[in-house]
FIMI-346698 format. One line per field, with one value per residue: x, y, z of N, C-alpha, C in turn; residue in one letter. Coordinates in steps of 0.1 Angstrom, whole numbers. Layout:
<rs>
n_x = (X  ...) .
n_y = (Y  ...) .
n_z = (Z  ...) .
ca_x = (X  ...) .
ca_y = (Y  ...) .
ca_z = (Z  ...) .
c_x = (X  ...) .
c_y = (Y  ...) .
c_z = (Z  ...) .
code = (a  ...) .
</rs>
This chain:
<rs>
n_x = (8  21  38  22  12  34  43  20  25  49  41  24  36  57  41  32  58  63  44  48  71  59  41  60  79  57  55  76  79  56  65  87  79  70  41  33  47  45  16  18  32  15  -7  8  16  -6  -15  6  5  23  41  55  75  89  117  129  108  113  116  126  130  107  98  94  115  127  151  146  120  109  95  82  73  52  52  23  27  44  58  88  104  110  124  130  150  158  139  117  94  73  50  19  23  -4  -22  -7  -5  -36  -42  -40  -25  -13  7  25  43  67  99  121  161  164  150  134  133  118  111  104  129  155  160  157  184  196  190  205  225  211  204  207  201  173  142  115  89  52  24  -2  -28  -56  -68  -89  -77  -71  -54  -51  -42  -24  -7  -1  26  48  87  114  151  162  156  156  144  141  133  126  132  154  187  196  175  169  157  158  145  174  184  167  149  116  84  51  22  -12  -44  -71  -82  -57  -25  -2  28  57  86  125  154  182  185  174  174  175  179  196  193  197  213  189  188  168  145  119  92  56  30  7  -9  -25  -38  -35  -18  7  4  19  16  31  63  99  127  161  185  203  216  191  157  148  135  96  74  48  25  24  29  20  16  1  -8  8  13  30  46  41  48  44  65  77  100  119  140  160  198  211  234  238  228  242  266  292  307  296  301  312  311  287  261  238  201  170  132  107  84  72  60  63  67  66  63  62  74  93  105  100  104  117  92  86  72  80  82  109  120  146  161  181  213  244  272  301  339  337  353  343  323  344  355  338  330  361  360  333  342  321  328  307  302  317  311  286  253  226  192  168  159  144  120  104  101  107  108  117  125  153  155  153  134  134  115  102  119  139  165  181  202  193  197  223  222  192  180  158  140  140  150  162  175  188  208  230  229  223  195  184  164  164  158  175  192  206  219  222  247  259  260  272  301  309  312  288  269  246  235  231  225  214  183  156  143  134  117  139  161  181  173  177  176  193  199  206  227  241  270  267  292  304  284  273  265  244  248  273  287  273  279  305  304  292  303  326  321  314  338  354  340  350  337  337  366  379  369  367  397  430  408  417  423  397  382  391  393  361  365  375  360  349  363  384) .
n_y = (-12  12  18  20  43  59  56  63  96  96  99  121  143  141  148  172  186  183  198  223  232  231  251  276  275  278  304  319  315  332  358  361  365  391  404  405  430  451  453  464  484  499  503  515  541  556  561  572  592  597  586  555  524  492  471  438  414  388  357  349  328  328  357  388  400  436  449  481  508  529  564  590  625  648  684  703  690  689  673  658  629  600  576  538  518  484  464  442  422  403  380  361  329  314  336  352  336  338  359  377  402  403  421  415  432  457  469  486  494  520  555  580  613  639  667  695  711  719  703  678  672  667  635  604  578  552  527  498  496  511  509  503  524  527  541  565  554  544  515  485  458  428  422  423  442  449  464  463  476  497  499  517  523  546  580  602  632  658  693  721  746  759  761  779  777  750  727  698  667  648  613  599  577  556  551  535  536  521  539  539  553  571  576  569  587  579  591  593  602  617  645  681  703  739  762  790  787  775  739  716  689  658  646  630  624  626  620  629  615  624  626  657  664  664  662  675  666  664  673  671  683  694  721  724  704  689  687  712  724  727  715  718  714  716  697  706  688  694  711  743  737  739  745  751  759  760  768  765  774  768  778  778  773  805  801  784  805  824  846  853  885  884  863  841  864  863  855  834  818  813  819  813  822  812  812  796  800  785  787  757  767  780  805  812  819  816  829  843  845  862  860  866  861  865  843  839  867  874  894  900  907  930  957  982  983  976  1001  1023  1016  1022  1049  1056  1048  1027  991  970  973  962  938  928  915  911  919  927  915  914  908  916  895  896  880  879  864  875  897  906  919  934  944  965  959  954  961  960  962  966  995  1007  1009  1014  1000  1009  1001  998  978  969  945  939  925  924  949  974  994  1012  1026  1043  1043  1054  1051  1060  1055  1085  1085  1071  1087  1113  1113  1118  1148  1172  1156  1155  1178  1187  1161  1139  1142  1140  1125  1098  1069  1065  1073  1089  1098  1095  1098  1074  1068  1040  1029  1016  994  963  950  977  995  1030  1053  1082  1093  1087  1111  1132  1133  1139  1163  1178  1173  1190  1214  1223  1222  1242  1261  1265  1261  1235  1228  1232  1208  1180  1174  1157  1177  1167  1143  1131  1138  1127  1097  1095  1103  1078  1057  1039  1012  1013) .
n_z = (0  11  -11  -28  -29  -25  -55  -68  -56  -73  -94  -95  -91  -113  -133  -124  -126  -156  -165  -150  -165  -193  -193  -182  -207  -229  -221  -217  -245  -253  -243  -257  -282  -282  -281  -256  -246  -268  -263  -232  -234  -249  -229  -212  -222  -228  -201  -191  -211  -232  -256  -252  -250  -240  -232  -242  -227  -201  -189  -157  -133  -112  -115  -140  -162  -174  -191  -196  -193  -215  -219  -240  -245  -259  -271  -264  -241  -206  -198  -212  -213  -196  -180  -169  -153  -153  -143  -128  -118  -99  -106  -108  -125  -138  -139  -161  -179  -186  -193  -174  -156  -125  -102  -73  -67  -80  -92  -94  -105  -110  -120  -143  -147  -168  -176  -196  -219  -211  -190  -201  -207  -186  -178  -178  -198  -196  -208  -223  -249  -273  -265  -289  -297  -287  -298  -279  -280  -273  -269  -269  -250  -245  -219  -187  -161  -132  -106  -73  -58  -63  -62  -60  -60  -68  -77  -100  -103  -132  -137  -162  -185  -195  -193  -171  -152  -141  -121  -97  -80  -67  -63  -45  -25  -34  -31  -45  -46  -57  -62  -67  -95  -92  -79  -49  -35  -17  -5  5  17  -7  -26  -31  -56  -68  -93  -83  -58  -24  -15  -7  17  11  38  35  18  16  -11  -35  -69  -91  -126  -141  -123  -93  -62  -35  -3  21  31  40  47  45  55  74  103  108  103  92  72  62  31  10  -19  -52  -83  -116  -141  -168  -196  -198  -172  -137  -110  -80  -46  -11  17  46  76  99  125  104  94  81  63  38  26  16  0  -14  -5  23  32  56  73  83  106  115  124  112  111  86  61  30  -6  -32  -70  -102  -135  -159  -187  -216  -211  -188  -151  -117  -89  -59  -24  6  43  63  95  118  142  153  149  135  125  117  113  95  80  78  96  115  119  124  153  161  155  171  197  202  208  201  176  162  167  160  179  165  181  167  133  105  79  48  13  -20  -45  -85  -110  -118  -97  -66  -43  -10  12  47  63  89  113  144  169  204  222  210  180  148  117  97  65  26  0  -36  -55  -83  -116  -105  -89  -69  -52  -30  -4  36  68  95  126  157  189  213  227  206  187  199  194  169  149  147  145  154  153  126  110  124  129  138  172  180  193  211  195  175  148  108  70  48  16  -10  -36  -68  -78  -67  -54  -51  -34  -34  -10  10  31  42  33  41  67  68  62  79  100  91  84  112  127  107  120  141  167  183  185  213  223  208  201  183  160  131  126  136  112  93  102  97  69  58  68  50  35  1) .
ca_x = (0  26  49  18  9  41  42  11  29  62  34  16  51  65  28  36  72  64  28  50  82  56  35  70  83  52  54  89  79  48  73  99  66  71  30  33  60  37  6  25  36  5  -13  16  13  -20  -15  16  2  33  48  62  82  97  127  121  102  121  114  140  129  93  99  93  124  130  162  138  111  107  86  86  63  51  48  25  29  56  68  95  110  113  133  132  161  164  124  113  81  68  39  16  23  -13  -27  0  -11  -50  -37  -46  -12  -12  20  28  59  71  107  132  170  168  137  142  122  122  100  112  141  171  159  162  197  201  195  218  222  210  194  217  192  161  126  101  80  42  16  -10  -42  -64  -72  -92  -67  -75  -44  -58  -26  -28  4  1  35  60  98  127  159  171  146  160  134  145  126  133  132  162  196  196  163  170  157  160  149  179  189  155  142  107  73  43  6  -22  -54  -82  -71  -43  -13  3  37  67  99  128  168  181  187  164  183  169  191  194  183  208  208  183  186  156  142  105  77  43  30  -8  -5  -38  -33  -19  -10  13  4  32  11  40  77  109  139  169  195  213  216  181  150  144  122  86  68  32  20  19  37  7  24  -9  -4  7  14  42  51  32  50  43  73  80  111  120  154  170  208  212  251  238  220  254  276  304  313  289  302  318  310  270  259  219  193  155  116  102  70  76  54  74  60  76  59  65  74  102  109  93  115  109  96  87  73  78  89  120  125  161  162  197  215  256  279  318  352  336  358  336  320  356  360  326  337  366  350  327  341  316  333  300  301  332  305  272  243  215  182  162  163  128  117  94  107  98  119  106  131  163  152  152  130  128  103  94  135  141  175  185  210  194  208  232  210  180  175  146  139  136  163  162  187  186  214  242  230  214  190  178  162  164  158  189  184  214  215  229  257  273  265  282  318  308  313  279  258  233  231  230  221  203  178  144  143  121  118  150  170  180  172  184  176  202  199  221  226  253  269  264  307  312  274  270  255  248  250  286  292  268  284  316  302  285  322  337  314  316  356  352  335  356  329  345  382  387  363  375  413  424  400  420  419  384  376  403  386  352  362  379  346  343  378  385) .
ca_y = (0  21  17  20  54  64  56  72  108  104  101  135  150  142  154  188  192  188  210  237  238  234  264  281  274  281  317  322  315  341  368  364  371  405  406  415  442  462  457  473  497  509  508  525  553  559  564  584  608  596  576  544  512  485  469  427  413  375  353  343  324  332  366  391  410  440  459  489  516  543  576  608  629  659  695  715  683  695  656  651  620  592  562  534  507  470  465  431  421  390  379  345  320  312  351  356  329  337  372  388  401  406  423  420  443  461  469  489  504  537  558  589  618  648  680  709  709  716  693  664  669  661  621  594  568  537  511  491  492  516  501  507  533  525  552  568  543  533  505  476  450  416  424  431  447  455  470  465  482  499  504  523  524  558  584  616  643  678  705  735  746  770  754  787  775  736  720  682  660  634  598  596  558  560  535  536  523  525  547  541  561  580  573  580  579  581  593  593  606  617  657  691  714  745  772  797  782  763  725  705  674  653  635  626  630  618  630  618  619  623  631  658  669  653  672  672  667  670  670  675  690  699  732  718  690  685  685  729  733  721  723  713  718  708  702  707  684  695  721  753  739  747  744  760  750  767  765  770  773  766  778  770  783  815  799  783  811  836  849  865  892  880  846  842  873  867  840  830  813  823  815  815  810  815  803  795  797  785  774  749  774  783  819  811  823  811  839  839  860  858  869  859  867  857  844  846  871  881  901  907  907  939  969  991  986  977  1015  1027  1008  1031  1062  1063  1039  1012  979  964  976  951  924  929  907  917  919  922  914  912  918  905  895  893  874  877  857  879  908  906  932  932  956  963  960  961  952  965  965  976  1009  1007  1014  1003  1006  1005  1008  989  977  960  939  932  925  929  963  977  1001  1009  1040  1035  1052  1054  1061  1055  1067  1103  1082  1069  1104  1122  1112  1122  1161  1178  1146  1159  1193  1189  1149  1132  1156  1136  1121  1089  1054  1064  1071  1101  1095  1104  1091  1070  1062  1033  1026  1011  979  955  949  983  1005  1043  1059  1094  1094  1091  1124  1145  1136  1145  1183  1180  1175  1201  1227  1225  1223  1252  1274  1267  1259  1218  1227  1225  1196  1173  1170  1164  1178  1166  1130  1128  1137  1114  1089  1097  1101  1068  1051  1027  1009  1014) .
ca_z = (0  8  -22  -45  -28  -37  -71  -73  -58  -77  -110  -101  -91  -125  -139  -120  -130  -168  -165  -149  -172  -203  -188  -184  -220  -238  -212  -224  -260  -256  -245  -271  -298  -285  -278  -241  -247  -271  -249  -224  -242  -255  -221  -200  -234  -221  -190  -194  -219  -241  -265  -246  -249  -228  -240  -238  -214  -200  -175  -147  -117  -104  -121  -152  -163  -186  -190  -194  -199  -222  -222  -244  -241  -271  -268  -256  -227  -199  -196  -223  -217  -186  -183  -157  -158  -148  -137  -120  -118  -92  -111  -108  -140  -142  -144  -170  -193  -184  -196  -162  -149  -113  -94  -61  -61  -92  -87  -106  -97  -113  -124  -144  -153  -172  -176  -203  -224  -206  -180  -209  -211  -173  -183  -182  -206  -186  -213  -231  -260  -269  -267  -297  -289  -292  -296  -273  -287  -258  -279  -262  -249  -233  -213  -175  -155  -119  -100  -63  -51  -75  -55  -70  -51  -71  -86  -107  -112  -136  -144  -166  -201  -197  -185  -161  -144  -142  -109  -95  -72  -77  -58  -37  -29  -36  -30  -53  -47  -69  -51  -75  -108  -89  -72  -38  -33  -5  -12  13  11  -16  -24  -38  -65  -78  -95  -74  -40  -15  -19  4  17  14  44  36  12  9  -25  -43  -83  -101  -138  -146  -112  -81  -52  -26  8  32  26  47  40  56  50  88  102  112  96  93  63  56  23  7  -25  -59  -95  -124  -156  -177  -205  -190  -161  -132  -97  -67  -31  0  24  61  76  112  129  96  88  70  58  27  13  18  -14  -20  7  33  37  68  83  86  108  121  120  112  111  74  54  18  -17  -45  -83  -111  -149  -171  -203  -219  -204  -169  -142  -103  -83  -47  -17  20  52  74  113  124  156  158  141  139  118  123  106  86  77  80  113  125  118  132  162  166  155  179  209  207  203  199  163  157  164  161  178  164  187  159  120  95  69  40  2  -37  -59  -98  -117  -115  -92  -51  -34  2  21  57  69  105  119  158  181  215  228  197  164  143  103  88  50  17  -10  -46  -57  -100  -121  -94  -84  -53  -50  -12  9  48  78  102  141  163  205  211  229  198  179  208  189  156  154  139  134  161  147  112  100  132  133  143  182  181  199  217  188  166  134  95  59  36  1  -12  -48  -75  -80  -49  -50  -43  -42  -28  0  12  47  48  27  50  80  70  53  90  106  81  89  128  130  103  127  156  181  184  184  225  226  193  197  172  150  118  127  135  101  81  108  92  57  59  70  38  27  -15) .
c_x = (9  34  35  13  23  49  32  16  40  52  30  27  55  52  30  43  67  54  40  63  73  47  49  74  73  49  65  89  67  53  83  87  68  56  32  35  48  22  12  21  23  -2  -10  15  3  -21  -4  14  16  37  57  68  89  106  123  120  108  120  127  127  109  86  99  103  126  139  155  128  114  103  85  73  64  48  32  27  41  68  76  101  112  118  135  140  162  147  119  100  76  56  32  14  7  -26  -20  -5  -32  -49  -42  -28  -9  3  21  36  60  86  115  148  169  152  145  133  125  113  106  126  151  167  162  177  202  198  203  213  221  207  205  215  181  153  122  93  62  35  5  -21  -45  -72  -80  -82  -72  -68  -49  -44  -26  -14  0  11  45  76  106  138  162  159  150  149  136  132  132  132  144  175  200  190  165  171  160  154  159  181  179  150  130  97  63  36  -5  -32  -63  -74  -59  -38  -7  18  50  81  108  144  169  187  175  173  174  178  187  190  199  199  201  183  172  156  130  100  70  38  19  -2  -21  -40  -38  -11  -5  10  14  20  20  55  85  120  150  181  208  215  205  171  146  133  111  78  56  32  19  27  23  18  12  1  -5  10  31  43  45  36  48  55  78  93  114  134  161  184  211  227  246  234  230  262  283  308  306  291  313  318  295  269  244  214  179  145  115  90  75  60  65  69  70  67  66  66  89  112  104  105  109  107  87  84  72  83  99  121  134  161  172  204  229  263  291  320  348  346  353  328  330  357  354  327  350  365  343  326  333  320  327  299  313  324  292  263  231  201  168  168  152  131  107  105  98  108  108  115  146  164  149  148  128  128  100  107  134  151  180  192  208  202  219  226  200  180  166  144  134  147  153  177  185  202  228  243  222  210  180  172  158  164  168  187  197  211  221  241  271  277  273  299  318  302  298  267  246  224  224  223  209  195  163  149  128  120  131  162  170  181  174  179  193  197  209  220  238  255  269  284  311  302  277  260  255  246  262  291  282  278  295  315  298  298  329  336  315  331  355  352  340  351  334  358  385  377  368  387  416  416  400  417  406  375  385  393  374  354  371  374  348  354  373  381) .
c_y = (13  27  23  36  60  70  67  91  111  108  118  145  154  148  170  194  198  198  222  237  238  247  275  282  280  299  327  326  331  356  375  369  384  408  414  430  456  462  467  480  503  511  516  539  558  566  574  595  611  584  568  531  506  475  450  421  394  371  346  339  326  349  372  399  424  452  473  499  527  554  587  613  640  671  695  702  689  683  656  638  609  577  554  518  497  468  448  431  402  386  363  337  318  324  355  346  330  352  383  388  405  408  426  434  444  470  476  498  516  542  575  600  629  658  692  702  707  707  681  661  664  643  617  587  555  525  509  493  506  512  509  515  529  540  553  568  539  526  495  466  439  412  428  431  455  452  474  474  482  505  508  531  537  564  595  620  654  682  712  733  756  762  764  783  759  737  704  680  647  620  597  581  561  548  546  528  531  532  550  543  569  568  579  571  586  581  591  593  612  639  666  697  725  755  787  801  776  750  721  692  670  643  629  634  623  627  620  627  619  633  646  665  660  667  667  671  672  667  674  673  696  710  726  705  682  688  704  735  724  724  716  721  710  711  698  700  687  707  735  751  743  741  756  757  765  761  774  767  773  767  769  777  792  810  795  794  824  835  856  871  887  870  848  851  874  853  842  822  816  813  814  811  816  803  808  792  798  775  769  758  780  796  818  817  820  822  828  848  856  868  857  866  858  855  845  853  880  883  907  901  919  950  975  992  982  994  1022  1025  1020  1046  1065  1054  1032  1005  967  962  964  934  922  920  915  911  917  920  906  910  907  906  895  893  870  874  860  894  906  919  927  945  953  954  962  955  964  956  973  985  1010  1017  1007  1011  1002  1009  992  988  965  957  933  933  934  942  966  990  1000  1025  1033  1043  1051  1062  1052  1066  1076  1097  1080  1077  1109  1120  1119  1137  1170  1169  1149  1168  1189  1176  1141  1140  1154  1131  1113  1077  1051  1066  1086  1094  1105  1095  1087  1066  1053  1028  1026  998  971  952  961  1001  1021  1048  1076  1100  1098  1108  1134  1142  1143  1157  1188  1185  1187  1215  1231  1228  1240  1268  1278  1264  1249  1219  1224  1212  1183  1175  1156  1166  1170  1152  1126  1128  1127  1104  1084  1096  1085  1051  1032  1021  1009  998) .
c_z = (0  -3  -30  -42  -28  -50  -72  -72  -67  -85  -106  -96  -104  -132  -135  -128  -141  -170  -159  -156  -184  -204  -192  -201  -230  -232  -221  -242  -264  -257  -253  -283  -293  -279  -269  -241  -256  -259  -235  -221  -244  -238  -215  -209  -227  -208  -183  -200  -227  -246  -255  -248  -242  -235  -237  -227  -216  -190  -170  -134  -118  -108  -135  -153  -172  -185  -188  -201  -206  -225  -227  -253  -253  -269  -271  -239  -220  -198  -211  -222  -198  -192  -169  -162  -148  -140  -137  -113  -108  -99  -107  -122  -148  -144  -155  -184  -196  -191  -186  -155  -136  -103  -79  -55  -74  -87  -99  -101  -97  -123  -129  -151  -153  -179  -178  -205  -222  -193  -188  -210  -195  -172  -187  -194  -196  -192  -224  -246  -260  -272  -277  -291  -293  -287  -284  -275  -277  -265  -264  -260  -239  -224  -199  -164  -143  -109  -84  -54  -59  -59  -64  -62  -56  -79  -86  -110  -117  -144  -150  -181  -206  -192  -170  -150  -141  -125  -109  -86  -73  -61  -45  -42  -27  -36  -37  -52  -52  -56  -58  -87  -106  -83  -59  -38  -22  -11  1  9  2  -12  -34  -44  -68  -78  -91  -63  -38  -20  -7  8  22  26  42  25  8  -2  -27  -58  -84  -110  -137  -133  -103  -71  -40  -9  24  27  36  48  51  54  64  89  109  101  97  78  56  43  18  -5  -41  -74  -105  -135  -166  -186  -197  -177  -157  -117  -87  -50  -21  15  37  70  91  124  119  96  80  61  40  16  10  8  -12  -8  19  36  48  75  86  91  117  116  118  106  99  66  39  1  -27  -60  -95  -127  -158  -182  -202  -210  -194  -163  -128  -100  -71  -35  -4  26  62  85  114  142  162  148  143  127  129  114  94  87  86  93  122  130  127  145  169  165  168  194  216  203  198  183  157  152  166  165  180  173  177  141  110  84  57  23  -14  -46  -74  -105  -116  -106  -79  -47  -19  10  36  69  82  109  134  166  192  217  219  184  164  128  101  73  44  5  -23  -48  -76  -105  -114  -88  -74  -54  -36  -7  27  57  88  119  144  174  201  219  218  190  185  200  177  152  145  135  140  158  135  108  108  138  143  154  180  183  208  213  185  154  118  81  53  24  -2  -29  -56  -76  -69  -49  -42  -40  -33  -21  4  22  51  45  34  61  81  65  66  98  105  87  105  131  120  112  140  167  187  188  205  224  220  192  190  164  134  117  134  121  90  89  98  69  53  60  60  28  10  -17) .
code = (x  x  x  x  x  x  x  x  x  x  x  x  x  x  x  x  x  x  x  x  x  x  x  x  x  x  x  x  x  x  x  x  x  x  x  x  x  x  x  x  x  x  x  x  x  x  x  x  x  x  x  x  x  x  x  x  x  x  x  x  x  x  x  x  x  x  x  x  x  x  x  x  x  x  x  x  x  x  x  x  x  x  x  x  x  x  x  x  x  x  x  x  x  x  x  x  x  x  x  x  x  x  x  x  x  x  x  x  x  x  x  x  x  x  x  x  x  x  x  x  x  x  x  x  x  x  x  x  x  x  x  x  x  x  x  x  x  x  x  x  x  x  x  x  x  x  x  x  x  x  x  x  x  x  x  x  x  x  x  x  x  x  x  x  x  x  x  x  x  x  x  x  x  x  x  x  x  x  x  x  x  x  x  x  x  x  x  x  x  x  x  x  x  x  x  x  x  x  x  x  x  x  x  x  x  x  x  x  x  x  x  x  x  x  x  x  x  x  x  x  x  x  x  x  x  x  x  x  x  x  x  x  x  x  x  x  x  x  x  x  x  x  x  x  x  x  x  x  x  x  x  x  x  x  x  x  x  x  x  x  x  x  x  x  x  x  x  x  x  x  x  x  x  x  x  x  x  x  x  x  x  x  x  x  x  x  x  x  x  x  x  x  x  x  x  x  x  x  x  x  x  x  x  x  x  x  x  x  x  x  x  x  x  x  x  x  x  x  x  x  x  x  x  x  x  x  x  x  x  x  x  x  x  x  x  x  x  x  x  x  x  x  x  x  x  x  x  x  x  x  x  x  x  x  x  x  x  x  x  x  x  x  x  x  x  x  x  x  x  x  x  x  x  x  x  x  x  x  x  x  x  x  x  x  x  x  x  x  x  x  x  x  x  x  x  x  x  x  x  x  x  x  x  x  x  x  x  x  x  x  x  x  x  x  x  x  x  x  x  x  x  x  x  x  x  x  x  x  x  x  x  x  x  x  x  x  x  x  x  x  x  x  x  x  x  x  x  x) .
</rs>
């Protein structure tokens, strides 16, 4: 009995084996026809809103292989071109021959995606080969294709239609699940680019897709070495579309966003809410409007308030911690305005005003209040330039304008006609020893 039971299992053993290698082989044989590949192709078309192809589809193991995808996309669409390389597919043999293809996990190393022109040039070459492209025909297909959970250890995203304007998100690992006709999906690592921003590092983002927008739900981003800036909002890939984020900024570092003369002598950190708009078109330009409060805020190793400093024997001027420091912004592609200025040094100073910044030049008006302590050194400035008393201060107008390396103001040249005029008249001379070097002092002010 027992021997003939079994015979009877090796029999439906070896009845198994050959049933699943001739399943397999005639699987194998289906995929080499190429059929699958354009089915695909035409459905992922569809659903892309571009021309698509997948390079051949080959079974290994328990799995569907294919070196990789294709996507390029036609004007007026913002999508030109995506590419996803080395894509593994877990499927069940008997859905695949039933032509119902059901995926547990859809899996690929590298994903790649590209929106406006000069953003296409930021793609690698990753496919050994390029897939056939099939058209965007939502043809009927007896193909039924259902994607449970897409992974992708590395995911490049550029924007831009200018090489000036070119954003990224690049080497983000990313999960993908279906949500009816949309998509949501979780990003995590990885870095943010946009030209003319500091770099971010990504720590998180939940994101829903539903054609033709991805709306960003929550994201977080880091300028330090913590998590300091949150953002929400949304990239439109429809015609005409663009980028809309709203971002909030939390004791982040002012160091990244510092150029040229200001680097290493400006150090803080500050509050921020900001919206950021930027479209999909050729000539677009990002702009952007907010306000920043510094919670911390220092300046030293300057000249010029080294000088001020001994001018008028506060040493504080050597190193300024600012008490406060505002203000609100408006960036329009290549033009920085910021309005509604306030920087103070208790019992020291306070300015207030408003400056543009375009094409390396500075244009500013500002109101100027410092105590009657640190006037007291500066021979006429009471009389003649700090003329208003108000909040504690004396106060004076500046104007500032020229090139930002080296711009012009006209505060300095009153003070010293202020200077000129008092020593002139003789009333200073026992007070002001010497008189001559208080004005060399003064006109000295602002190194060449």
């Amino acid at each position: 009995m027992r021997k003939s039971l079994a015979i009877i299992c090796g029999v439906v053993l070896l009845i198994a084996a050959i049933g699943y290698f001739a399943l397999t082989r005639s699987i194998d044989h289906f995929l080499k026809e190429g059929a699958l590949d354009r089915e695909l192709g035409k459905k992922t078309a569809v659903i892309l809103g571009a021309d698509t192809g997948y390079l051949p589809l080959f079974w290994r193991g328990l799995s569907v292989h294919s070196d990789g995808l294709l996507a390029r996309g036609k004007p007026p669409r913002a999508l030109r071109e995506l590419r996803a390389a080395n894509l593994r597919a877990q499927c069940s043999l008997r859905d695949l021959w039933q032509r119902k293809w059901t995926i547990n996990r859809l899996q690929a190393d590298r994903l790649e995606v590209a929106f406006g022109t000069a953003a296409s040039k930021q793609l690698a070459n990753i496919f050994p080969a390029e897939p056939a492209l099939q058209p965007q025909i939502d043809t009927p297909s007896p193909l039924k294709l259902v994607i449970r959970e897409t992974i992708v250890r590395h995911t490049d995203i550029f924007w831009g239609e200018k090489d000036e304007s070119v954003g990224a998100l690049r080497d983000v690992e990313s999960k993908f699940y279906p949500n009816g006709s949309a998509l949501d999906a979780i990003g995590n690592k990885g870095i943010f680019q946009q030209t003319g921003w500091p770099e971010l590092r990504v720590l998180r983002i939940q994101a829903h897709y539903t054609k033709p927008k991805l709306e960003i739900q929550a994201a977080g981003f880091a300028l330090g070495k913590t998590e300091d800036v949150a953002v929400n909002g949304e990239f439109d890939f429809g015609e005409k579309g663009g980028i809309r984020l709203h971002a909030r900024a939390a004791e982040a570092p002012a160091e990244p966003f510092l150029k040229g003369f200001w680097r290493g002598k400006f150090e803080g950190t500050f509050d921020g809410d900001s919206q950021i708009e930027k479209k999909f078109e050729k000539d677009a330009k990002v702009n952007a409007v907010g306000a920043l409060t510094f919670i911390r805020a220092e300046i030293h190793d300057v000249a010029t308030l080294n000088r001020i400093a001994t001018l008028t024997h506060h040493r504080q001027f050597e190193h300024l911690k600012l008490n406060e420091l505002r203000g609100r912004y408006e960036w329009k592609g290549s033009k920085l305005a910021v309005s509604e200025l306030r920087m103070e040094q208790k019992d020291l100073f306070r300015i207030d005003g408003e400056f543009a910044i375009e094409n390396e030049r500075i244009e500013g008006k500002f109101r100027v209040g410092a105590t009657e302590d640190v006037l007291s050194a500066i021979p006429g400035a009471r009389e003649k330039v700090f003329t208003e008393s108000r909040d504690g201060y004396l106060w004076t107008t500046m104007n500032l304008s020229g090139p930002m390396r080296h711009p012009h103001e006209d505060l300095h040249d009153r003070l010293v006609a202020a200077a000129e005029e008092q020593f002139a008249k003789g009333f200073l001379a026992p007070i002001f020893k010497p008189g001559k070097v208080v004005l060399e002092m003064l006109k000295a002010l602002y190194p060449e």
